[in-house]
C-alpha positions as CSV (number, residue, x, y, z in Angstrom):
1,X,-13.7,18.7,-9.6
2,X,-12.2,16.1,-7.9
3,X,-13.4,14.8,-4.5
4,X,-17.6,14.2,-6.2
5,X,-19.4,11.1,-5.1
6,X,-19.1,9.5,-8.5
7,X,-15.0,10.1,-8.3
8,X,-15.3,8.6,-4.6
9,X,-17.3,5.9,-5.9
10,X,-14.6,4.8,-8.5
11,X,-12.0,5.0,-5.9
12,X,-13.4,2.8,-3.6
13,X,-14.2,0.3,-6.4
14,X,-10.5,0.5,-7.4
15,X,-9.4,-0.1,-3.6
16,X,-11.8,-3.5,-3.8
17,X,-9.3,-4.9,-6.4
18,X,-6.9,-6.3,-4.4
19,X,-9.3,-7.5,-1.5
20,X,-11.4,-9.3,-4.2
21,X,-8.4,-10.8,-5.3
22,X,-7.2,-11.7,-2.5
23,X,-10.1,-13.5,-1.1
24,X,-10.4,-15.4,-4.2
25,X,-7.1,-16.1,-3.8
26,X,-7.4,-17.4,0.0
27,X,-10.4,-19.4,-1.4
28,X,-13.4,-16.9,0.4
29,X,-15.5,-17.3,-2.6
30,X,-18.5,-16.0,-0.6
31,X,-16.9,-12.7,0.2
32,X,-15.0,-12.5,-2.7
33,X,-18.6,-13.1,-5.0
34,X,-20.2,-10.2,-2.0
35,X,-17.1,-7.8,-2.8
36,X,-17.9,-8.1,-6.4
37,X,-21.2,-7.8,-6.4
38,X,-20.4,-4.2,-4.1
39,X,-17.7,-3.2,-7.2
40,X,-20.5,-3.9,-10.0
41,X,-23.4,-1.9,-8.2
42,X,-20.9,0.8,-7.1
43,X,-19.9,1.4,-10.9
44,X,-23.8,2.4,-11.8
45,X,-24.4,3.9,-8.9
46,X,-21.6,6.6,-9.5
47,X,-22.6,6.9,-13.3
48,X,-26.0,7.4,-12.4
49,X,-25.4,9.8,-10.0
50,X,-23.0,11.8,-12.4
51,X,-25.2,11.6,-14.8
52,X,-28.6,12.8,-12.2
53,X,-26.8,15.2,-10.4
54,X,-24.3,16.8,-13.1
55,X,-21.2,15.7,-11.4
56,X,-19.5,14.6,-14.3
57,X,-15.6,15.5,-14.4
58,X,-12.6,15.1,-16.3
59,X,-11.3,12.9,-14.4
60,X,-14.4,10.7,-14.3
61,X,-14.1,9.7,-18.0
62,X,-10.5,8.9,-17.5
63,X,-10.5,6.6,-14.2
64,X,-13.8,5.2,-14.6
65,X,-13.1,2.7,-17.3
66,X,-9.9,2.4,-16.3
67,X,-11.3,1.0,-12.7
68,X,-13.7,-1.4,-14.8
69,X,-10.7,-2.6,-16.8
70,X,-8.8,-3.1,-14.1
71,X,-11.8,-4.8,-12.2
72,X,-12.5,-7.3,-14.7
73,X,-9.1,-7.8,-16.0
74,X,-8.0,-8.7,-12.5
75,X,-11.4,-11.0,-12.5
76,X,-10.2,-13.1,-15.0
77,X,-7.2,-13.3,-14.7
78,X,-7.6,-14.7,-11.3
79,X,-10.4,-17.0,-12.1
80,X,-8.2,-18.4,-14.7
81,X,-5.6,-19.6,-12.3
82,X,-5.7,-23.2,-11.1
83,X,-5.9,-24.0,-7.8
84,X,-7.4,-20.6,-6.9
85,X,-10.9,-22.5,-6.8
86,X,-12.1,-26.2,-6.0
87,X,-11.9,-27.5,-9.3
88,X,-15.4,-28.4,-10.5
89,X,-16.7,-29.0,-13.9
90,X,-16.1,-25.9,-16.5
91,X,-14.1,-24.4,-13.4
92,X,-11.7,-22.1,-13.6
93,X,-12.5,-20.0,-16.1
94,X,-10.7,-21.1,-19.4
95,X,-7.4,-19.3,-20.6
96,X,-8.8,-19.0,-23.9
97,X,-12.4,-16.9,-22.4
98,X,-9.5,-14.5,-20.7
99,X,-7.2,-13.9,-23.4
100,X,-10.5,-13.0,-25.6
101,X,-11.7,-10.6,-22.6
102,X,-7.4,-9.0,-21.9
103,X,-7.1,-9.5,-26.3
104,X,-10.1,-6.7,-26.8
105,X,-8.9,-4.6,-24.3
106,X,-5.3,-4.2,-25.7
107,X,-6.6,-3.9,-29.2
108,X,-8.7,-0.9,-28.0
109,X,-6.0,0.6,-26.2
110,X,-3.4,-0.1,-28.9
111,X,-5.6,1.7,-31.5
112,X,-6.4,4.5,-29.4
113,X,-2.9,5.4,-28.7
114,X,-1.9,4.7,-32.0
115,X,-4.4,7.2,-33.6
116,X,-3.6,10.1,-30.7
117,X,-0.2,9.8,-31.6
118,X,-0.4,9.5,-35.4
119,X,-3.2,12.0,-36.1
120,X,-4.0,14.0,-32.6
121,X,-7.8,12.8,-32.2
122,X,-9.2,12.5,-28.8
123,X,-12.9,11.9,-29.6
124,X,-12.8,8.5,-28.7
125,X,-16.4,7.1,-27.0
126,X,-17.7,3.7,-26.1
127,X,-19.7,1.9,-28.1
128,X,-22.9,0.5,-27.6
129,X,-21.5,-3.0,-28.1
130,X,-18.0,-2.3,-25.9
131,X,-20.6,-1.3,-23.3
132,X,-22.7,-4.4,-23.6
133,X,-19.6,-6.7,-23.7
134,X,-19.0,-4.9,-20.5
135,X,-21.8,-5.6,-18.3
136,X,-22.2,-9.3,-20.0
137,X,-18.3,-9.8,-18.5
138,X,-19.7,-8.2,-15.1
139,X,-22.6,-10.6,-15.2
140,X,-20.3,-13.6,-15.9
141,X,-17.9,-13.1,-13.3
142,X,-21.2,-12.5,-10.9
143,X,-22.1,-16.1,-12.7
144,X,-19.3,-18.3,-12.6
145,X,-18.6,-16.8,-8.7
146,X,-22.4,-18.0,-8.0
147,X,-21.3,-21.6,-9.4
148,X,-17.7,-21.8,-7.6
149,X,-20.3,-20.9,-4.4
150,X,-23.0,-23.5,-5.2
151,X,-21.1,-26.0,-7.7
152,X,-23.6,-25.4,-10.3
153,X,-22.3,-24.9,-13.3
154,X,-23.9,-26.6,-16.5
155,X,-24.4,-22.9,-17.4
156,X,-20.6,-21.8,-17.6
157,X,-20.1,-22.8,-21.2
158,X,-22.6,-20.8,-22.4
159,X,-21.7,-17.8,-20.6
160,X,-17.8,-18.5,-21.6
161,X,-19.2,-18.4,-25.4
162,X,-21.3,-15.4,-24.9
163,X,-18.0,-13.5,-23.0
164,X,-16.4,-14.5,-25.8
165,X,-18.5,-13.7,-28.7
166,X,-19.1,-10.4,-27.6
167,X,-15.7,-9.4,-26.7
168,X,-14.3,-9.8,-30.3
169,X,-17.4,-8.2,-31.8
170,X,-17.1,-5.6,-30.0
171,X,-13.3,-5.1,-30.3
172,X,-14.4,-5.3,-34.2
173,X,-16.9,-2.7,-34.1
174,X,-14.4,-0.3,-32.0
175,X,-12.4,-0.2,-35.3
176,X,-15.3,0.6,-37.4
177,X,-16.7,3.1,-35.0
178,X,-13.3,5.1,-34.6
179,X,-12.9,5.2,-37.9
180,X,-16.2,6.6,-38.7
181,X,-15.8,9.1,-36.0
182,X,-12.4,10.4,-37.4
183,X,-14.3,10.8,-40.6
184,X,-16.7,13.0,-39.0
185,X,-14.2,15.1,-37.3
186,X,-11.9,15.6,-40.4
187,X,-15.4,16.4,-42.4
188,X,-16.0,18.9,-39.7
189,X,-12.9,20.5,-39.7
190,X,-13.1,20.6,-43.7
191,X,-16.0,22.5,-43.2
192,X,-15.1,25.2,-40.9
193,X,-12.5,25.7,-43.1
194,X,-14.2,26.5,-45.7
C-alpha cells in the first residue's frame, strides 16, 4: 500500500523541506520555526497513526527516516550558514554541532551498506538511543529557531553539547547493536540448520 495517511504524511513533510529552507533562507524565521514545528508533529502523527490503525507499509520504513534525515540534515545545514540569521550570541549553529549530527548519519549509512553488500543482512532497526538522538536534534532545531525568534539564547550551548553528545553515542551504539543483531541472525540460521 502506497497512498495510507502515514505515507501522505511523510510526503508532505518531505515537500516542507525546501519551503523551510527557504524561508530560513529569506530570513522568515517565524514561518520557517511554524513550518518546522508542522514537519516534527506531522512525523508522530503518521507513526502513530500507522502504528493505531495498522497502516504500516514497505515503503513507510524506507521513506520515513529517510524524510527525517533529510529534514534535519537540511536543518542544520542551513542553520550553520552565516548570514542566513541575525547573528546573535551562540548563533548560527556551529559547524562542528553539524558535522557531529551529518558525521552519525554517514557512519550509519556507510555501515549498513557495507554489511548488505558484504554479508546480505537486512535486519537493520533503530535503536533506542538513534531514536532519542533523533527527537533531541528535533527539539534543538525547535530551540535554537525559538532563540533566532526571541534572541534568547544562553541556552544554545547546552543544547549544542547535548546534540552532540548524543549523536556520537548513538552512532557508537549503532555498531554495537548491528553487530549483536547479525549475531543473532547467523545463530538463527545455525539453528534451523541443524
Amino acid at each position: 500500500m502506497i497512498l495510507t495517511i502515514p505515507n501522505l504524511l511523510t510526503f508532505m513533510r518531505m515537500a516542507l523541506i525546501p519551503v523551510f529552507a527557504s524561508l530560513l533562507f529569506y530570513g522568515k524565521s517565524h514561518w520557517a520555526l511554524a513550518v518546522f514545528v508542522v514537519a516534527g508533529v506531522s512525523d508522530g502523527i503518521d507513526g502513530f497513526i500507522a502504528r493505531r490503525f495498522k497502516q504500516q507499509s514497505e515503503l513507510g520504513t524506507v521513506i520515513d527516516p529517510i524524510a527525517d534525515k533529510l529534514l534535519m540534515t537540511t536543518a542544520f545545514v542551513v542553520l550553520s550558514l552565516p548570514g542566513v540569521m541575525e547573528p546573535v550570541r551562540f548563533l548560527p549553529i556551529p559547524f562542528w554541532v553539524t558535522a557531529a549530527v551529518i558525521g552519525r548519519d554517514v557512519l550509519i549509512v556507510t555501515v549498513a551498506v557495507a554489511i548488505v553488500t558484504m554479508t546480505g543482512f537486512r535486519g537493520f532497526r533503530p535503536s533506542w538511543l538513534g531514536k532519542l538522538s533523533t527527537f533531541v536534534q528535533v527539539v534543538a532545531v525547535t530551540l535554537v529557531l525559538v532563540a533566532a525568534v526571541s534572541n534568547v539564547t544562553f541556552y544554545l550551548p547546552t543544547v549544542y553539547f547535548i546534540v552532540v553528545l548524543l549523536a556520537v553515542a548513538s552512532g557508537i551504539h549503532y555498531i554495537f547493536q548491528v553487530a549483536r543483531l547479525m549475531k543473532e541472525d547467523e545463530d538463527a540460521k545455525k539453528a534451523e540448520a541443524e
